[in-house]
C-alpha positions in Angstrom: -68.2 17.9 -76.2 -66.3 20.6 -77.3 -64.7 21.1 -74.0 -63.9 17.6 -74.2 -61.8 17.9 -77.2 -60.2 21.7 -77.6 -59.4 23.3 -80.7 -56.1 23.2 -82.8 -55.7 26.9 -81.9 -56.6 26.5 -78.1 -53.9 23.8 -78.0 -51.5 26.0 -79.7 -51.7 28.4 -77.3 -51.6 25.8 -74.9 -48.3 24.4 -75.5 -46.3 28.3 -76.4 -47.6 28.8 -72.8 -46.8 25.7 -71.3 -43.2 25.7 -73.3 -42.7 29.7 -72.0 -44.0 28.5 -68.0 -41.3 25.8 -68.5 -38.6 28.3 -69.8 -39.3 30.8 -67.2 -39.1 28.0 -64.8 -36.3 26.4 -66.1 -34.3 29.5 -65.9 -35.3 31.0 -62.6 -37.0 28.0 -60.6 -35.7 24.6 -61.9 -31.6 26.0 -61.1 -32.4 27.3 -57.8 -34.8 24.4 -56.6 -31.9 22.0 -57.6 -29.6 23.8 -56.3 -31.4 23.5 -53.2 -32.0 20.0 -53.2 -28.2 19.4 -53.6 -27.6 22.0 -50.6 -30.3 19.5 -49.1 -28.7 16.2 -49.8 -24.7 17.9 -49.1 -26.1 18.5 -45.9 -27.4 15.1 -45.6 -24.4 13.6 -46.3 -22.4 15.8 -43.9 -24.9 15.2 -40.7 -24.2 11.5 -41.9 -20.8 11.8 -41.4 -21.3 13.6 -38.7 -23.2 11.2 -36.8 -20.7 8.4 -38.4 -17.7 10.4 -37.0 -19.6 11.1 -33.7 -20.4 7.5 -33.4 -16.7 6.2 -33.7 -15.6 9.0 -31.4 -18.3 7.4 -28.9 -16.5 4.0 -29.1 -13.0 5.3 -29.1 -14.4 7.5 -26.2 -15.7 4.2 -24.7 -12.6 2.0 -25.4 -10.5 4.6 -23.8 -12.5 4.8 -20.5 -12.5 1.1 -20.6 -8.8 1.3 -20.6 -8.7 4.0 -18.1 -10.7 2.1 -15.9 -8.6 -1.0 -16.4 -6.0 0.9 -15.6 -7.4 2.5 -12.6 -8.2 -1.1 -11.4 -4.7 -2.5 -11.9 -3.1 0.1 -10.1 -5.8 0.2 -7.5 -4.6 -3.4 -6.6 -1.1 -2.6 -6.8 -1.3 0.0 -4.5 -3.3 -2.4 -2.1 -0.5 -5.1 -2.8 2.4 -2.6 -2.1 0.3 -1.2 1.4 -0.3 -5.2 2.1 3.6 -5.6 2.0 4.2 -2.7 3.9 1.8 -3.3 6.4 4.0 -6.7 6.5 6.9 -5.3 6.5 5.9 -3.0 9.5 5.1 -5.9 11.4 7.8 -7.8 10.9 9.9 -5.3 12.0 8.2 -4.5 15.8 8.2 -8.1 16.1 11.7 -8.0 15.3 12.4 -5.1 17.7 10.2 -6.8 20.2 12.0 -9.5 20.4 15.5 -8.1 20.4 13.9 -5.7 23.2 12.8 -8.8 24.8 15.9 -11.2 24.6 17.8 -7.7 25.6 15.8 -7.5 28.9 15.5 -11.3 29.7 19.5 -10.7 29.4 19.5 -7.7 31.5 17.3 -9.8 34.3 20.2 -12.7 33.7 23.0 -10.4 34.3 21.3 -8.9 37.5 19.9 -12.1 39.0 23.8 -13.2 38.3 24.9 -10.2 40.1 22.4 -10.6 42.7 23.4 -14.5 43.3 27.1 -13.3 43.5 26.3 -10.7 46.0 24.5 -13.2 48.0 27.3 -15.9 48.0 29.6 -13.4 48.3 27.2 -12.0 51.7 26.9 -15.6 52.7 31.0 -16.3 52.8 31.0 -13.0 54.6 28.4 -14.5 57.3 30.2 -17.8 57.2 33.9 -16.5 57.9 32.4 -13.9 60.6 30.6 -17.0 62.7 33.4 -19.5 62.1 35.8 -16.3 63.5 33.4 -15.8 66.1 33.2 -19.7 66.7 36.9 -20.3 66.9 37.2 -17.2 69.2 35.1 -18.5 71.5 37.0 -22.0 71.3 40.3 -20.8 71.8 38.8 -19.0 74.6 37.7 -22.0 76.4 40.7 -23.6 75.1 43.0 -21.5 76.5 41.9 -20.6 79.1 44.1 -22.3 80.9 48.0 -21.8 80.3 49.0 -25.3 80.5 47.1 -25.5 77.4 47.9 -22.5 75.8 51.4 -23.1 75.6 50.5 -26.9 74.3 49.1 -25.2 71.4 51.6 -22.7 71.0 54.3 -26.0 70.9 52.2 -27.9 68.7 51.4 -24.7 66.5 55.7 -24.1 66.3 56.1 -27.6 65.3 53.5 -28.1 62.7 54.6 -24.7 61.1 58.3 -25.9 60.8 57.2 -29.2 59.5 54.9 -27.9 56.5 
């Protein structure tokens, strides 16, 4: 039993060592091994803050492309709203010119068909004066072809000229 219960002087000795281990540890282990468990949890902290400020850089990063992509969307539209205008636009104007171009060459075919219809009347008159000329040559021809008559006509000629 006697290693059961140790002696006064065995437990002396027990507790100067235990009481020096402590003191030696105290001063060169207990400072250092704290110091490094506070380098440990400093460092704990800081990749926590770390990964707090990485993760609100995420969503800002995030929010920002949602903006940019909002953005990007609006002015994706109004650039397909201002080419849909202009695309208008650009048709409305041939059509425009087209028509003018039109209405100026349906005039043009007026003006000559006008030209045209005056030539012909004009032709015709022409074709009408030469064939009654032509006609009343050959009447006065027959007419007076006797000089009896011709001078009947010449009296009745005289006398209708002095009465107008």
């Amino acid at each position: 039993m006697d290693l059961v219960i140790p002696d006064f002087g065995l437990l002396f000795w027990m507790v100067v060592s235990f009481s020096i281990l402590l003191i030696i540890l105290r001063k060169f282990a207990w400072k250092p091994l704290l110091k490094m468990l506070q380098d440990r949890e400093d460092d704990i902290a800081r990749s926590l803050d770390s990964a707090n400020a990485a993760k609100a850089q995420m969503e800002k990063l995030a929010a920002d492309n949602e903006a940019v992509m909002r953005q990007a969307r609006a002015e994706r539209e109004a650039m397909l709203r201002e080419a849909k205008e202009t695309k208008e636009k650009i048709v409305a104007e041939a059509q425009s010119a087209a028509k003018a171009e039109a209405e100026k060459m349906i005039n043009a075919a007026r003006l000559e068909i006008e030209a045209e219809r005056e030539a012909a009347k004009a032709e015709i008159y022409s074709k009408v004066a030469e064939l009654s000329v032509s006609i009343a040559e050959k009447i006065l021809r027959r007419e007076l072809s006797n000089e009896t008559k011709q001078g009947e006509y010449v009296e009745e000629l005289v006398k209708n000229i002095s009465l107008n």
